[in-house]
PASEKOL-330190 format. One record per residue (C-alpha): z negated, x negated, y negated; chain; residue in one letter. Coordinates in steps of 0.25 Angstrom, whole numbers. Layout:
N
up; east; north; cadena; residuo
Z; X; Y; A; a
...
***
This chain:
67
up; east; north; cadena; residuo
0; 0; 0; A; x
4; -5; -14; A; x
-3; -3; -28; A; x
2; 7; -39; A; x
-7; -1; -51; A; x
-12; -14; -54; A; x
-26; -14; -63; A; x
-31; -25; -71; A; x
-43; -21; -78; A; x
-51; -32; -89; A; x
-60; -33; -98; A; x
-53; -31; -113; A; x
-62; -43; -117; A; x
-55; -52; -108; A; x
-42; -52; -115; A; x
-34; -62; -106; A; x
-37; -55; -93; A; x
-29; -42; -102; A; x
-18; -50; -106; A; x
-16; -54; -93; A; x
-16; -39; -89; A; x
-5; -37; -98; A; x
2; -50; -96; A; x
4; -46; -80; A; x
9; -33; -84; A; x
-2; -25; -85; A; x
-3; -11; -94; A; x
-16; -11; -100; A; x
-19; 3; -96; A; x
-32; 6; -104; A; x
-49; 1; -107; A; x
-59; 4; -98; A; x
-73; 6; -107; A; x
-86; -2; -105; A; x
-80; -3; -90; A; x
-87; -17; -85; A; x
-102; -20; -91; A; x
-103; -34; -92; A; x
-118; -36; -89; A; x
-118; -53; -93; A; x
-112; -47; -109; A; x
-123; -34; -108; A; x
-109; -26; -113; A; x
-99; -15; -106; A; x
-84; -22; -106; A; x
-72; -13; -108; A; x
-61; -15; -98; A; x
-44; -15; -99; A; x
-36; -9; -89; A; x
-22; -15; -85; A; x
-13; -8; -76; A; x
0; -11; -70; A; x
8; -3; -59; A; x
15; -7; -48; A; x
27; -3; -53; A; x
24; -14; -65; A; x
20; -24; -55; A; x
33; -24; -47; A; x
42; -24; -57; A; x
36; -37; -64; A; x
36; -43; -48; A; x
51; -41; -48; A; x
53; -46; -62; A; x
45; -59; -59; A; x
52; -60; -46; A; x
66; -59; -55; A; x
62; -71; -64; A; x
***
């Protein structure tokens, strides 16, 4: 059995891990509120949800497959 949709979820604080969500192709899809608590900064950390379907991901494996 395959996949329908691929999800990479970040913290919005940690901006390179985001980039590189929207680098590989990924569609940021919405914010997730006060969704982790980060016990070691005593504060709730708000979350960026990146999505790409399989569709997306087989046609950039074909166009890096052309290059």
């Amino acid at each position: 059995m395959g996949f329908h949709k691929l999800v990479w979820k970040a913290c919005i604080k940690n901006t390179a891990s985001c980039k590189a969500a929207m680098k590989s192709g990924y569609l940021k899809e919405g914010i997730e509120r006060q969704a982790n608590f980060n016990k070691f900064m005593n504060v709730w950390e708000d979350h960026a949800f990146f999505g790409k379907l399989y569709s997306e991901w087989r046609n950039t494996k074909k166009n890096t497959r052309s290059k």
